[in-house]
C-alpha positions as CSV (number, residue, x, y, z in Angstrom):
1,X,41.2,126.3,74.8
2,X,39.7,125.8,77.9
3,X,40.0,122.6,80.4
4,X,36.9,121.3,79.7
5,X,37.2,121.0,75.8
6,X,41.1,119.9,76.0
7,X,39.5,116.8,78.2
8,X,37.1,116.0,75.4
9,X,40.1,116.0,72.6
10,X,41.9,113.8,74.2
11,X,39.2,111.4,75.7
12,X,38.4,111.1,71.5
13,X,42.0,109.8,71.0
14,X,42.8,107.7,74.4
15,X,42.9,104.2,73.5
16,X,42.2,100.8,75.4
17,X,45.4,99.5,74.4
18,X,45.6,98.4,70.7
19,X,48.0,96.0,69.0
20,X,50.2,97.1,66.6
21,X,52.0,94.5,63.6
22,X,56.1,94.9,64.3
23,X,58.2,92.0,63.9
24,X,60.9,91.8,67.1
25,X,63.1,89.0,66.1
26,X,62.6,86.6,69.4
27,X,61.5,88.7,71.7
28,X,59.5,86.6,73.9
29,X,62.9,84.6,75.0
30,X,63.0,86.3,78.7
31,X,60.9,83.3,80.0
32,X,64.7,81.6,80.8
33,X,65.3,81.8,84.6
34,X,68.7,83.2,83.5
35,X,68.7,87.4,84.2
36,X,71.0,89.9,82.1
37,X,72.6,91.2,85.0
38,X,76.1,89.8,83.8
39,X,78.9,90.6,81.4
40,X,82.2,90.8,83.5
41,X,84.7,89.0,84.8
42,X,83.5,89.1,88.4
43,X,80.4,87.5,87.1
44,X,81.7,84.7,85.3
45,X,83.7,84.0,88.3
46,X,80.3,83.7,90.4
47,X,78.8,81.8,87.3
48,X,78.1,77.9,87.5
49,X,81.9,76.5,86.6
50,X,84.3,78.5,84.7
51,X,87.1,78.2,82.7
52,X,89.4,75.9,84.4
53,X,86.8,73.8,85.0
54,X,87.7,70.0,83.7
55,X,86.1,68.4,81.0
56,X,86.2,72.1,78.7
57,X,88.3,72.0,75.7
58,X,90.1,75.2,74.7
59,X,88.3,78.3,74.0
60,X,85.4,77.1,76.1
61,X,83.8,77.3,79.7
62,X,82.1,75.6,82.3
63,X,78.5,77.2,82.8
64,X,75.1,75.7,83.8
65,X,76.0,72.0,83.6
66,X,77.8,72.3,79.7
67,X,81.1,73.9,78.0
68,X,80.0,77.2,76.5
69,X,81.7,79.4,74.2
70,X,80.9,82.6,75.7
71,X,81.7,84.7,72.9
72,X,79.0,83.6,71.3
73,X,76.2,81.7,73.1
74,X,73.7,83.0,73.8
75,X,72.7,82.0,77.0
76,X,76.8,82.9,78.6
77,X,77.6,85.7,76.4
78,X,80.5,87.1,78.1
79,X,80.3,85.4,81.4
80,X,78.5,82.1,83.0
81,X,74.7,83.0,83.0
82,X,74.7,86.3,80.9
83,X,71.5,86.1,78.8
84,X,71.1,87.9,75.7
85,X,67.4,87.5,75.9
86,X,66.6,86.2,72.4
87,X,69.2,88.4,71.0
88,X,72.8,87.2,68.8
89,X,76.0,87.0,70.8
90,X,78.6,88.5,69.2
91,X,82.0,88.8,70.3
92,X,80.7,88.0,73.6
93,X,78.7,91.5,73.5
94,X,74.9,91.0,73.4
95,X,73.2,92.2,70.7
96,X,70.8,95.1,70.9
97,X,67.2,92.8,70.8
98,X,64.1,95.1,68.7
99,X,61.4,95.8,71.1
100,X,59.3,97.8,68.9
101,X,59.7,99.4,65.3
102,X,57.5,101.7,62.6
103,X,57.2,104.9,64.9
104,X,58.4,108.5,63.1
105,X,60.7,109.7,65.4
106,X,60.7,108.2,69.6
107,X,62.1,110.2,72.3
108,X,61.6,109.7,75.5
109,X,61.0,106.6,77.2
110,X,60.1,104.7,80.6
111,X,60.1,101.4,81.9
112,X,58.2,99.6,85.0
113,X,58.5,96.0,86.2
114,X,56.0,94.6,83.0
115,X,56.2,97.6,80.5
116,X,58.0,99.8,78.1
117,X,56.6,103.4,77.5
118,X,57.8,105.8,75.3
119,X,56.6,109.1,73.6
120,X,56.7,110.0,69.6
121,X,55.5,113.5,69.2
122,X,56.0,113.3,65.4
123,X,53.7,110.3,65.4
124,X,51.7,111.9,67.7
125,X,51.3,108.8,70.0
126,X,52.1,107.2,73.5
127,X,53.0,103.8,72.7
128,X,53.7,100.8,75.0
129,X,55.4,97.4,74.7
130,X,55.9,94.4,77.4
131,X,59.5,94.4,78.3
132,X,59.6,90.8,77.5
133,X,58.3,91.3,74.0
134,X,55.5,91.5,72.5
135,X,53.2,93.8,70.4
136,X,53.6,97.1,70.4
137,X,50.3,99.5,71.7
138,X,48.9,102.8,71.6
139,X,48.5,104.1,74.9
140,X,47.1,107.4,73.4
141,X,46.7,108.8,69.9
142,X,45.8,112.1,68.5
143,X,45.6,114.7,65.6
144,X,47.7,117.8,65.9
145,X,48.3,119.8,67.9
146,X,49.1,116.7,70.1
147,X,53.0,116.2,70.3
148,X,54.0,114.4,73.2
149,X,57.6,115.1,74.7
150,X,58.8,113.3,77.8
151,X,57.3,110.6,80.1
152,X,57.7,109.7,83.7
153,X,56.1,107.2,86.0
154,X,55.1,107.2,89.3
155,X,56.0,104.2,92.3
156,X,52.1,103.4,92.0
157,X,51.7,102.8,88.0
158,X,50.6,106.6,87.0
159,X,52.0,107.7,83.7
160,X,52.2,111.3,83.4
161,X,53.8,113.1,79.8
162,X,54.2,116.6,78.6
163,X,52.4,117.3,75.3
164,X,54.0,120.9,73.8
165,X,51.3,120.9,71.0
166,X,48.3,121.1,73.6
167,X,50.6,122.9,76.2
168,X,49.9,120.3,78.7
169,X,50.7,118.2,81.6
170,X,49.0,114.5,81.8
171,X,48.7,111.8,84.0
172,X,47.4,108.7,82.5
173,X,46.5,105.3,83.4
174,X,47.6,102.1,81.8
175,X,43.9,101.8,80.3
176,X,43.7,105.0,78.5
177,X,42.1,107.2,81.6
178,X,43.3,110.7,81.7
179,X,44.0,114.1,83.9
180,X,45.2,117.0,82.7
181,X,47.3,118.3,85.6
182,X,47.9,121.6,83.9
183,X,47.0,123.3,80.6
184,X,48.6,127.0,79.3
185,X,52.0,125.8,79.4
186,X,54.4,127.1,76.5
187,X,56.1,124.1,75.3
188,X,56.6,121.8,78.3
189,X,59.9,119.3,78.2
190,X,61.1,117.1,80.3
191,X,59.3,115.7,82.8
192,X,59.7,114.2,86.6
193,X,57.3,112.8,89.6
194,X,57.4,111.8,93.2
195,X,54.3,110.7,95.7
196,X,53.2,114.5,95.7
197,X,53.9,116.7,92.9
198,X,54.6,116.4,88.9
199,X,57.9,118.9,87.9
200,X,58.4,120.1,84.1
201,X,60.7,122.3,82.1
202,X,59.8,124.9,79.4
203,X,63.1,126.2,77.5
204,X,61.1,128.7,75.8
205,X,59.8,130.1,79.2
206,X,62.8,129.4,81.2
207,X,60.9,128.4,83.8
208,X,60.8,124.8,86.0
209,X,57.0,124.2,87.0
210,X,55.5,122.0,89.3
211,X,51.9,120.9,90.2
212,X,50.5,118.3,93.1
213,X,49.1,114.6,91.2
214,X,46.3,115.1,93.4
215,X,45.5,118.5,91.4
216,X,45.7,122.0,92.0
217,X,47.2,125.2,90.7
218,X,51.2,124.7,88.7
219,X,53.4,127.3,90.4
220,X,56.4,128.0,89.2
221,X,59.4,126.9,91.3
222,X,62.5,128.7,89.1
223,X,61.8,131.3,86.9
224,X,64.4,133.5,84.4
225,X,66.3,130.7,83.7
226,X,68.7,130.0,80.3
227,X,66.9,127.5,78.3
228,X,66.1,124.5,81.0
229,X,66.0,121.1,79.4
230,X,66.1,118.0,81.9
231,X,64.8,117.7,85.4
232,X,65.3,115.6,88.0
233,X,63.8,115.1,91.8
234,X,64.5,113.7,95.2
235,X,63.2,114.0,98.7
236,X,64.2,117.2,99.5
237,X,65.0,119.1,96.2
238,X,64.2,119.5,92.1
239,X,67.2,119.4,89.9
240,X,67.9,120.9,86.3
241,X,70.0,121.8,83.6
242,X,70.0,125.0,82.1
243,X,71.3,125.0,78.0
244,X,72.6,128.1,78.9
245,X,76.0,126.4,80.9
246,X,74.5,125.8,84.8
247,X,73.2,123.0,86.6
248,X,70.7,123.6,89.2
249,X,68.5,123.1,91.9
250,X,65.9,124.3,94.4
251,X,63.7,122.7,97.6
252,X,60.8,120.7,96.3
253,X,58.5,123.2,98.8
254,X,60.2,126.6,96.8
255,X,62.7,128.4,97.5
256,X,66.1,129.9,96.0
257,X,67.7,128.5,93.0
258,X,71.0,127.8,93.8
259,X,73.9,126.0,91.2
260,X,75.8,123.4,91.7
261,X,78.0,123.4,88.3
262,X,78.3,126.2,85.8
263,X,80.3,127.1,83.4
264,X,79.3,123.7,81.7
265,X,78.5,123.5,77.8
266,X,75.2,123.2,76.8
267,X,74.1,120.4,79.3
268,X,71.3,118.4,77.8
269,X,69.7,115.5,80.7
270,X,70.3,115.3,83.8
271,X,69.9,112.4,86.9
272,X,70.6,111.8,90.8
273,X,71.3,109.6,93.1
274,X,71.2,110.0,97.1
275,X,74.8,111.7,97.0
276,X,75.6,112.9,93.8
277,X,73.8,114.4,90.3
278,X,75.1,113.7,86.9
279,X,74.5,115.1,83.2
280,X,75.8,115.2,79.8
281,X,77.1,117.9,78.1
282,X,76.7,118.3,74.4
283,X,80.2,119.7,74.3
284,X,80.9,115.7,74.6
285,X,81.4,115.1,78.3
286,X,79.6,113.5,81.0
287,X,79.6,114.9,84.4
288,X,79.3,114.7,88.6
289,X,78.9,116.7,91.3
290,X,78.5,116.2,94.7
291,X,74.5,117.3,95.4
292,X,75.6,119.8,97.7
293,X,77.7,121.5,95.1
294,X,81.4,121.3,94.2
295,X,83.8,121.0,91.8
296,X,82.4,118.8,88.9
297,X,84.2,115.7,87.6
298,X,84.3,114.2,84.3
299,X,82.8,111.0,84.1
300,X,83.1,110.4,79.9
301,X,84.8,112.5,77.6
302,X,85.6,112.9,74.3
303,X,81.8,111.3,73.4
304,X,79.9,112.7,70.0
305,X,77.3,115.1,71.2
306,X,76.1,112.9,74.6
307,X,71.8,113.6,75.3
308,X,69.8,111.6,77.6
309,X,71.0,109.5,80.6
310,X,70.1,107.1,83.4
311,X,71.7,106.0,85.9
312,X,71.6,102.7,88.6
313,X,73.7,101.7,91.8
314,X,76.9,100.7,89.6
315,X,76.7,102.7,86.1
316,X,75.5,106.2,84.5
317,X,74.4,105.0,81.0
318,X,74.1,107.3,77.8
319,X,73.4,107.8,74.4
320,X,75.5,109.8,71.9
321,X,74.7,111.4,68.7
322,X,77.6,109.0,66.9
323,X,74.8,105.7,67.1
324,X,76.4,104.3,70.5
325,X,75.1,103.2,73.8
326,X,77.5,103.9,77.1
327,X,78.3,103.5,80.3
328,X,80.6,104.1,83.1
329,X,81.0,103.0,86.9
330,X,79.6,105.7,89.2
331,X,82.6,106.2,90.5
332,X,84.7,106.5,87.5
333,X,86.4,104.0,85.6
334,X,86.7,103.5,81.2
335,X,83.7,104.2,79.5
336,X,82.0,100.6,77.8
337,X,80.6,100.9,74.6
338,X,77.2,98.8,74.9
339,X,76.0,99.1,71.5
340,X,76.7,100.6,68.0
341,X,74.8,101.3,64.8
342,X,71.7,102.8,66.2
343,X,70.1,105.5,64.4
344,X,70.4,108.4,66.6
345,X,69.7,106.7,70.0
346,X,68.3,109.6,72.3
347,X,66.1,108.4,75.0
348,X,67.4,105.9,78.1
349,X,66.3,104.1,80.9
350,X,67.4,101.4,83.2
351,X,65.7,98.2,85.0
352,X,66.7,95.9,87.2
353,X,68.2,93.7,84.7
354,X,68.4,95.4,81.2
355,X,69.4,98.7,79.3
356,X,66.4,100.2,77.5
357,X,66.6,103.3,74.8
358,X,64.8,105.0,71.7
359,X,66.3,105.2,68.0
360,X,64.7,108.8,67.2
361,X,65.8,108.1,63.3
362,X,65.1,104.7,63.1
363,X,61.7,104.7,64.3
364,X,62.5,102.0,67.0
365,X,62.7,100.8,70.9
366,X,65.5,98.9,71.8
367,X,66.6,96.1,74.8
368,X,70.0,95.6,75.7
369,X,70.9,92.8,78.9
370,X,73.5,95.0,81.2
């Protein structure tokens, strides 16, 4: 299939975005001034009052003005100020608040300061939700052979997925405008962007691609490699894991591959910071390494089957194939179980304030306050 006719398939199925019926719950309770950055102890000690505040009576806490029981409001679930955004608080653990429900089976997703976006190749659609809540939208819908597989964002508002059904790389706009940034690629997985270039995977090719945003010719930038799932990028270098037991990188301008870890078992996702990369290993761990190589350090282990993470200045967050949500401090500490029940959680992300992930089984996008 050449460019010109993949263009015209997909500019048949690109939607101005279209509401979709769900039914969140409350999700539109974000408009409180109150963020979800809490739920520690260190927080409710920098919260307004606190338990030996006069006036409380036992079991109870000063916060905002009132005595609270923070292990279930709401509004100081946990600590002073932790808002469950619309969600129970139980046990003074937020509740896991529905963002979206009815797709087929959601895998990756991606968040920016207004927006939710995630991919369902069995549904065949990009789909998009306010973070705050509201209805859920088609970004992009198609017949087969359109399966979408991982999606990334860009600091300027550029969506860009992998579709392994068409075999290509796109970058999209919020409206429905598209690019296809590369076509003839054999199953493309994940997916990552900087300012200059897009970077994919493709397990069946063992090969990590990349190709400029402004356009031009995909070249490959590691080839020969053992099954290469997630991908990762900084200033300076792409980052992978390989099924086959290594994690690895190479300079963003080409170069050598060179490992950092091997010897690992069956690494799934992979993420990095500005000193250190981290993964999961479906053998049940979750790893770190310095980005300059060394030995690796367990983060998590003993978890069921860990996939996709994402990680922010304190935590590397997680979801395992047992229904849970983790996390643990950069640095190491216990592991904190954020959520339970979910129907094979798989994708993750992270904002500012909240903990964002897919339910592949269940159909649904899920919001969680840190």
């Amino acid at each position: 299939m050449n460019r010109f006719l993949l263009m015209s398939v997909l500019a048949l199925s690109a939607c101005s975005p279209e509401a979709r019926d769900f039914a969140p719950g409350s999700s539109d309770a974000t408009s409180s001034g109150t963020s979800g950055g809490g739920g520690g102890d260190a927080v409710a000690a920098a919260g307004a009052g606190g338990d030996d505040a006069p006036g409380c009576q036992d079991g109870l806490s000063f916060c905002g003005g009132a005595c609270a029981d923070k292990t279930s409001d709401p509004e100081h679930c946990g600590a002073c100020d932790h808002y469950c955004l619309g969600a129970p608080c139980v046990a003074s653990r937020c509740q896991p608040l529905l963002l979206a429900s009815g797709g087929v089976e959601p895998t990756d997703i991606a968040v920016d300061d207004t927006t939710a976006y995630w991919v369902d190749p069995v549904a065949r659609q990009v789909m998009t939700v306010p973070v705050r809540g509201g209805n859920a939208e088609f970004l992009f819908m198609g017949d087969p052979p359109f399966a979408p597989q991982s999606i990334a964002l860009d600091a300027s508002g550029q969506i860009y997925f992998t579709d392994s059904g068409l075999e290509i790389i796109m970058m999209a706009t919020y409206e429905g405008d598209s690019t296809i940034l590369a076509d003839g690629q054999t199953y493309p997985m994940a997916i990552a962007v900087d300012a200059a270039n897009v970077y994919w995977t493709s397990a069946d090719q063992g090969t990590v691609m990349k190709v400029p945003v402004a356009g031009g010719a995909a070249v490959a930038l590691a080839e020969g490699q053992d099954s290469p799932l997630g991908v990762a990028v900084d200033a300076t270098h792409v980052y992978w894991v390989n099924e086959g037991g290594t994690v690895m990188k190479v300079p963003v301008a080409g170069g050598a591959p060179s490992a950092i870890a091997d010897g690992q078992v069956k690494p799934q996702d992979i993420a990095v910071d500005a000193a250190a990369v981290y993964w999961t290993n479906d053998g049940g761990t979750v790893m770190k390494a310095p980005l300059e190589g060394g030995p690796p350090v367990a983060l998590a282990e003993g978890q069921r089957n860990p996939r996709k993470l994402a990680i922010d200045a304190e935590s590397v967050y997680w979801t395992n194939d047992d229904g849970t949500v983790k996390r643990v401090p950069i640095g190491g500490g216990d592991p904190e179980t954020l959520a339970t029940g979910q129907d094979h959680p798989l994708g993750i992300t992270v904002d500012a304030t909240s903990v964002y992930w897919t339910n592949s089984a269940a159909g649904t996008v899920m919001k969680l306050p840190k």
